[in-house]
PyMOL commands that place a pseudoatom at each C-alpha (Angstrom):
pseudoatom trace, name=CA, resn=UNK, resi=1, chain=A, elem=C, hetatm=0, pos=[-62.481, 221.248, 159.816]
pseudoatom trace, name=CA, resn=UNK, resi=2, chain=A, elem=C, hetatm=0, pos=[-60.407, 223.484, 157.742]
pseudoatom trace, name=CA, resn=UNK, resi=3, chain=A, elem=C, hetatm=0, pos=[-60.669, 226.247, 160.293]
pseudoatom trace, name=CA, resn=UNK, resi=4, chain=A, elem=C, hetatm=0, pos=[-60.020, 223.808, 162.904]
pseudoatom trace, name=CA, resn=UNK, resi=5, chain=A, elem=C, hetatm=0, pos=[-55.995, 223.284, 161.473]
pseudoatom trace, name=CA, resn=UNK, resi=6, chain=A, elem=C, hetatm=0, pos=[-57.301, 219.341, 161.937]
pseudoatom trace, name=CA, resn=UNK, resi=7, chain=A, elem=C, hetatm=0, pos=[-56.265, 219.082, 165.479]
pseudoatom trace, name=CA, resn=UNK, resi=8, chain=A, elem=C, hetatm=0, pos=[-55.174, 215.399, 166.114]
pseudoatom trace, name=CA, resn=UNK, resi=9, chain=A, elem=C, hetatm=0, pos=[-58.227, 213.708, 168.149]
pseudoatom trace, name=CA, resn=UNK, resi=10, chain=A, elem=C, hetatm=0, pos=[-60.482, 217.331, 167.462]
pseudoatom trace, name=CA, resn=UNK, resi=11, chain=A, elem=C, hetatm=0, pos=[-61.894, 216.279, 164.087]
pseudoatom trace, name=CA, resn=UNK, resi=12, chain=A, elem=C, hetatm=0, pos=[-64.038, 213.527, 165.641]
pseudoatom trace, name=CA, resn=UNK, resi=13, chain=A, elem=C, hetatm=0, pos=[-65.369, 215.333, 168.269]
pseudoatom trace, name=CA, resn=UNK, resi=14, chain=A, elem=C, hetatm=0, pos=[-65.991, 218.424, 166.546]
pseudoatom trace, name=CA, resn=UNK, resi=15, chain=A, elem=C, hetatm=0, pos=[-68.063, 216.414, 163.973]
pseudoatom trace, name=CA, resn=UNK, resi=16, chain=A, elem=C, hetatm=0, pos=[-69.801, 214.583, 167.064]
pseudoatom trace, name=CA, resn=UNK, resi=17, chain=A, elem=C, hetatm=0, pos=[-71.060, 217.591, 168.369]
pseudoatom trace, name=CA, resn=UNK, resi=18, chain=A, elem=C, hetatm=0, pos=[-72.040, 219.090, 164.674]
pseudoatom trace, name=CA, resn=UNK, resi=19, chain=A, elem=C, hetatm=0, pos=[-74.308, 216.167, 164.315]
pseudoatom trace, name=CA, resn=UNK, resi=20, chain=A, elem=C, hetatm=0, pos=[-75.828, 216.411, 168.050]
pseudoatom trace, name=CA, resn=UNK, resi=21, chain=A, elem=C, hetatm=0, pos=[-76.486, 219.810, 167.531]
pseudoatom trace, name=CA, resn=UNK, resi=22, chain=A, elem=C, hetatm=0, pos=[-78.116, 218.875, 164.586]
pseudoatom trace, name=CA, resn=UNK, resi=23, chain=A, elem=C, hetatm=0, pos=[-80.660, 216.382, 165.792]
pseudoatom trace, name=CA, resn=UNK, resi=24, chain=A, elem=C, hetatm=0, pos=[-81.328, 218.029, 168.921]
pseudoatom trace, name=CA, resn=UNK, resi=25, chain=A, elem=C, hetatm=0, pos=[-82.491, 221.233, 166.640]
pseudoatom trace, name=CA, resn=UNK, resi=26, chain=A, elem=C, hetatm=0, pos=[-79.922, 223.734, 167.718]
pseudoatom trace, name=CA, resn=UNK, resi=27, chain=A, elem=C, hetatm=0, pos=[-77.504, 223.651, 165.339]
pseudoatom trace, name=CA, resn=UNK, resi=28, chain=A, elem=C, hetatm=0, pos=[-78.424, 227.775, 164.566]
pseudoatom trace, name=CA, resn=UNK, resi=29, chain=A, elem=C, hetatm=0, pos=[-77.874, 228.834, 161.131]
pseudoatom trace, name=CA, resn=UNK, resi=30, chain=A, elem=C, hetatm=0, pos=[-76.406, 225.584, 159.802]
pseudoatom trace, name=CA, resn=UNK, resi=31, chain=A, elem=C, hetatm=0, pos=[-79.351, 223.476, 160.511]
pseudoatom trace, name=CA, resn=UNK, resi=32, chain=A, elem=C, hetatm=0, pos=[-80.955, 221.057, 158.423]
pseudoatom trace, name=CA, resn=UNK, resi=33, chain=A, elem=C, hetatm=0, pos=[-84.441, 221.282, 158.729]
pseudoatom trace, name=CA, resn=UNK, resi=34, chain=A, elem=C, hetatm=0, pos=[-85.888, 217.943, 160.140]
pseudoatom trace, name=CA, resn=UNK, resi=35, chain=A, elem=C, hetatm=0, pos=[-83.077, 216.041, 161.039]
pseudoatom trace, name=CA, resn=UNK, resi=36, chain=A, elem=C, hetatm=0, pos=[-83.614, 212.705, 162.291]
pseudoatom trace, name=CA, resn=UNK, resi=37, chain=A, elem=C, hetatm=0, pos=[-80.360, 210.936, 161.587]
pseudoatom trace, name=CA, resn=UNK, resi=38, chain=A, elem=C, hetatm=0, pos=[-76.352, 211.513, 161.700]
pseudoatom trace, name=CA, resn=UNK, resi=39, chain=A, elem=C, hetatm=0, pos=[-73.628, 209.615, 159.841]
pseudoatom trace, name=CA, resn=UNK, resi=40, chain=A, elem=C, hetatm=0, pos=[-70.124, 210.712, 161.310]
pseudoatom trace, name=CA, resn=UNK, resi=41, chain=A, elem=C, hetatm=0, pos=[-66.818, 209.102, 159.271]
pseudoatom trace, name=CA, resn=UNK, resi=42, chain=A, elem=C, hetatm=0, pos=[-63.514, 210.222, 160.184]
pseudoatom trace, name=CA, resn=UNK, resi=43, chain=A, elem=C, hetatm=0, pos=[-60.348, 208.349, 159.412]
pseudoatom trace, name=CA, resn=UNK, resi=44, chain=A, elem=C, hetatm=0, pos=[-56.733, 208.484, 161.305]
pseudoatom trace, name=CA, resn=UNK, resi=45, chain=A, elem=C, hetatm=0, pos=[-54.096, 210.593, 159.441]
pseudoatom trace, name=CA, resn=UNK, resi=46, chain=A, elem=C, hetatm=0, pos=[-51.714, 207.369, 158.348]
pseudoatom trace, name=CA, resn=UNK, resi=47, chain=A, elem=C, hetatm=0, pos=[-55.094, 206.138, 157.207]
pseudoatom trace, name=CA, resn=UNK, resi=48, chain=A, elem=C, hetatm=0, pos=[-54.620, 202.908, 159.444]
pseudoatom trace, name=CA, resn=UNK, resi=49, chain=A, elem=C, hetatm=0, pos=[-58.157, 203.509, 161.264]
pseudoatom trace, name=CA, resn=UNK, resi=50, chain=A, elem=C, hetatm=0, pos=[-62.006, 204.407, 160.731]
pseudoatom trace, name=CA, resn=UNK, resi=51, chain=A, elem=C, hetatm=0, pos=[-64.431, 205.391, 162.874]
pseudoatom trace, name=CA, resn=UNK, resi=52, chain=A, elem=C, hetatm=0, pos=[-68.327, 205.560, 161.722]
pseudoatom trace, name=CA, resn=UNK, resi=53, chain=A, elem=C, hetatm=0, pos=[-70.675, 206.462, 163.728]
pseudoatom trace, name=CA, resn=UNK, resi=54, chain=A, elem=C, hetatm=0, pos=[-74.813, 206.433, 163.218]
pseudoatom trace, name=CA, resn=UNK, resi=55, chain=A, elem=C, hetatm=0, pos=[-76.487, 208.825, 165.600]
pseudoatom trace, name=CA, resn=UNK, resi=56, chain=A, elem=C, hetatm=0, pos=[-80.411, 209.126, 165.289]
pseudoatom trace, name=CA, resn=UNK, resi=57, chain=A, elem=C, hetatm=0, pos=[-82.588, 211.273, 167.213]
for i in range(1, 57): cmd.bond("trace and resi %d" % i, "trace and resi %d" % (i + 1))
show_as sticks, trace
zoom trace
């Protein structure tokens, strides 16, 4: 998310989609082989929520 500049709101998604991409196989050159499940944490930037999310194919 470095590249990113850690858009407010764009972290989340962009790590939703990472880990979709993933389990759906089509994540290119950064693709774990076999992927079968996704853990997604992303906190707020006061640190006053958390969001976790378990995707699995």
């Amino acid at each position: 998310m470095i590249g990113s500049g850690h858009p407010l709101g764009a972290t989340g998604i962009a790590q939703t989609i990472e880990i979709t991409q993933q389990l759906q196989s089509c994540a290119n050159k950064r693709q774990v082989e076999n992927a079968k499940i996704g853990l997604i944490h992303n906190m707020s930037a006061a640190a006053t929520s958390s969001t976790v999310l378990v995707l699995e194919r």
